[in-house]
N, C-alpha and C positions, 0 to 999 in steps of 0.2 A: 649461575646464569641459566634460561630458561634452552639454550643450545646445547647446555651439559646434559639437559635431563635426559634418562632412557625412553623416556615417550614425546620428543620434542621430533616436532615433522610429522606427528601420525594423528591422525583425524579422530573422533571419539567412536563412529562408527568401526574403522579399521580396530581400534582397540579392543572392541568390545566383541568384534568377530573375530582376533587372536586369542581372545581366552575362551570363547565357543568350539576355536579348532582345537584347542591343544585336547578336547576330548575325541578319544577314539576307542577302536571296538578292545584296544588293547590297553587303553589308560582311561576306563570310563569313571574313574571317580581320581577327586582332585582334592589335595588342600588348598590352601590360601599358598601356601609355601609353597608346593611345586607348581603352580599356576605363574607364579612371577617367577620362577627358574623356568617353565618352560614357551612362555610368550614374552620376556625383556622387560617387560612392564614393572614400574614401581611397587612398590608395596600399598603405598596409598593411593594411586591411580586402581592396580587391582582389585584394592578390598569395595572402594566404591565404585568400579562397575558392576565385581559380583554381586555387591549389594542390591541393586537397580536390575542385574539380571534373575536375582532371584525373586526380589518382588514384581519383575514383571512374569513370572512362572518359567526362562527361559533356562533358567536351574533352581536343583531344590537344594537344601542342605538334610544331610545323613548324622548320625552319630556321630562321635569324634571329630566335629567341625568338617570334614570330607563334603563335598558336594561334587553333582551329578546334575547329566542334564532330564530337566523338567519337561512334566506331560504337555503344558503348552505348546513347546518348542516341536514337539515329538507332533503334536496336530497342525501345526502347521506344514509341518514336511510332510503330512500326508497328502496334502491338497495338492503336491508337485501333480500332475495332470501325467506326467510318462510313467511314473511307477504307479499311481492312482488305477490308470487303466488297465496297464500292464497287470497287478496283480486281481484287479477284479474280473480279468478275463481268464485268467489262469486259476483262479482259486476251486471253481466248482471240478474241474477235471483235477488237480491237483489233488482233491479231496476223494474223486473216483480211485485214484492211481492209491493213494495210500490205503482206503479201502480194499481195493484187488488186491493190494501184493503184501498187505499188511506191516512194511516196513517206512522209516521214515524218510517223508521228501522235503526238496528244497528246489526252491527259486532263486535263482543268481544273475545278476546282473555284474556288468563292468562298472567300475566308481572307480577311474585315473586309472591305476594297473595293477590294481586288483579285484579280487571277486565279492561282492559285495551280495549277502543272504539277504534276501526281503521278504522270504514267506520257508517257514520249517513246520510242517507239519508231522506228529507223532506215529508211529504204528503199533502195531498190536506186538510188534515181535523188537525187544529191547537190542540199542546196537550203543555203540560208544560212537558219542558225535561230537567234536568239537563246535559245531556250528552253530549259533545265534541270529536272529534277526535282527540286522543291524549290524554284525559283526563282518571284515574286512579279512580276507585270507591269498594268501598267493592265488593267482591265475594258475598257474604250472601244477598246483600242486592238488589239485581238485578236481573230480568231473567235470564239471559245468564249469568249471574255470577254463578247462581245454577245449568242452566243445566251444566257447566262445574264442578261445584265442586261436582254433584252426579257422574259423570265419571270421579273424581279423586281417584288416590289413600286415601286408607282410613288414614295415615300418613299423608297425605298432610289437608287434613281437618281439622285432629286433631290442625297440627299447625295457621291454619287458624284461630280456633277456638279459641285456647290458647293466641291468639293477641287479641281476643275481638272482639265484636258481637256488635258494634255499630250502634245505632238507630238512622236512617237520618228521615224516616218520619214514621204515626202513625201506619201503619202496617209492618214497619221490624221487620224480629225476629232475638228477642235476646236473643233465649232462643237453648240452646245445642238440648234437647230431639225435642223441635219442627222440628230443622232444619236437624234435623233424619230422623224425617218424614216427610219432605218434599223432601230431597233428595232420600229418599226410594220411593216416589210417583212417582218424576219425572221418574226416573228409570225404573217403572211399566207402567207407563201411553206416555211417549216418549217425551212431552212436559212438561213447568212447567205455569201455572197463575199465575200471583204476583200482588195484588191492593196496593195502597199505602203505597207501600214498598221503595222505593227511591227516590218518590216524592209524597206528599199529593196531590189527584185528580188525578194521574196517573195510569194505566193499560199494564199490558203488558203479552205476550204470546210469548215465548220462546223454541227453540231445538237446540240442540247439533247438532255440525257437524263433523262428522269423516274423521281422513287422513287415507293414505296410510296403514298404522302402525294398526288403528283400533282402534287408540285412539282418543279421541276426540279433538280437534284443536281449535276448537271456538263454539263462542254461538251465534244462530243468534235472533234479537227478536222482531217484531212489538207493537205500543207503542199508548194507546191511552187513551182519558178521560174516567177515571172512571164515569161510569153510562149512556155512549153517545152510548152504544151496549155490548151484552153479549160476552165477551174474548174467552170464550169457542168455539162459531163459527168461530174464527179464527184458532184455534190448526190444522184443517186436513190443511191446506193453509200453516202454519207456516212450519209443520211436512214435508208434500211435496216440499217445498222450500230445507229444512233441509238437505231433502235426494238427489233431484238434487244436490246440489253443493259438498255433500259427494263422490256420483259418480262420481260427474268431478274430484275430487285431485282422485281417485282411492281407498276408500276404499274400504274394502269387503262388499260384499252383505250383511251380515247378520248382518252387524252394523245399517243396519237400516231399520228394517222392520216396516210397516207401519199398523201392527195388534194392536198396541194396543190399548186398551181402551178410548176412546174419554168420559171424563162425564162431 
């Protein structure tokens, strides 16, 4: 009967945006097989919408029947208008910043509760990054993931926190009280340093950038070997970047004044 089936009650639309979700920055390629293990879906409700999502370019198919999401799909998310501007306003100082300091940056925005890279630019000086564009990583566990979640609502944190504080490499924390105090520091101090926090041998230096609104938007962060130069020399560079591209979206002056404490 048509109430047995696993796709009975769900709309052709919903189906077809459960096997678009089940790809992520951490499961970007799919079979046919784990696609109906991981969206409920039939087998033959699956194979024919991948079918229809690949011939409309929304995925491609890879070797060993595997498929991924397609460049269509990938231009259409670009015309989203918040990240569009966002990253066109940040790109050309983002390009300065890795010029000057010769190491690699990143653009981060929030996607649910987590840190979501939209823009990784290279430097001259090689560092070990896990980051991608398009790729999804703890908030807690990142520069720019923290200066964003010390300029988050204090609700917002909590549930952050309430999902788990998991440890990628030797110096994430994953401890409540700690990351109290570090989101109370950033806050104080304008930037945040984070050593081997998201990758063992990694360094990074980090600041918030504010919209329109006065909220903050994104985290921007330069990335570099731990022990290859002191982080701290980077924050007035990082900070100053921070604040150029806050003034270009238009926030107010007084989101980002450039007094604070440098130690």
């Amino acid at each position: 009967m048509a109430g047995n089936s696993p796709d009975a009650g769900r709309s052709v639309l919903s189906r077809a945006l459960a096997v678009l979700g089940a790809f992520t920055s951490e499961r970007p390629e799919h079979t046919l097989a784990s696609i109906v293990q991981a969206t409920g879906l039939s087998s033959a409700t699956a194979y024919r919408l991948v079918a229809e999502l690949v011939a409309w370019g929304a995925l491609e198919r890879v070797e060993r029947g595997r498929y991924r999401i397609g460049i269509r799909l990938w231009r259409v998310g670009s015309l989203a208008p918040a990240a569009r501007d966002l990253r066109d306003a940040a790109l050309p100082f983002l390009q300065d910043l890795a010029t000057a300091t010769g190491h690699y940056v990143h653009l981060v925005v929030v996607d649910g509760h987590h840190a979501l890279f939209v823009e990784r630019l290279p430097g001259r000086i090689e560092a070990k990054v896990r980051s991608r564009v398009g790729r999804h990583m703890p908030l807690h566990a990142s520069g720019p993931g923290k200066v964003l979640l010390a300029h988050s609502p204090a609700a917002f944190v909590d549930e952050v926190v309430g999902r788990g504080l998991v440890r990628l490499a030797s110096g994430t924390i994953t401890d409540r009280a700690a990351l109290t105090r570090a989101l109370a520091d950033i806050r104080t101090t304008g930037y945040c340093v984070s050593r081997d926090e998201m990758t063992d041998g990694t360094s990074s230096v980090a600041a918030p950038v504010f919209g329109p609104t006065g909220e903050a938007v994104a985290g921007i962060s330069v990335v570099l070997g731990t022990g290859t130069e002191n982080p701290q020399l980077l924050a007035p560079v990082v900070r100053v970047t921070a604040a150029a591209i806050s003034r270009a979206l238009g926030a107010p002056a007084e989101r980002f004044p450039l007094s604070g404490r440098n130690r």
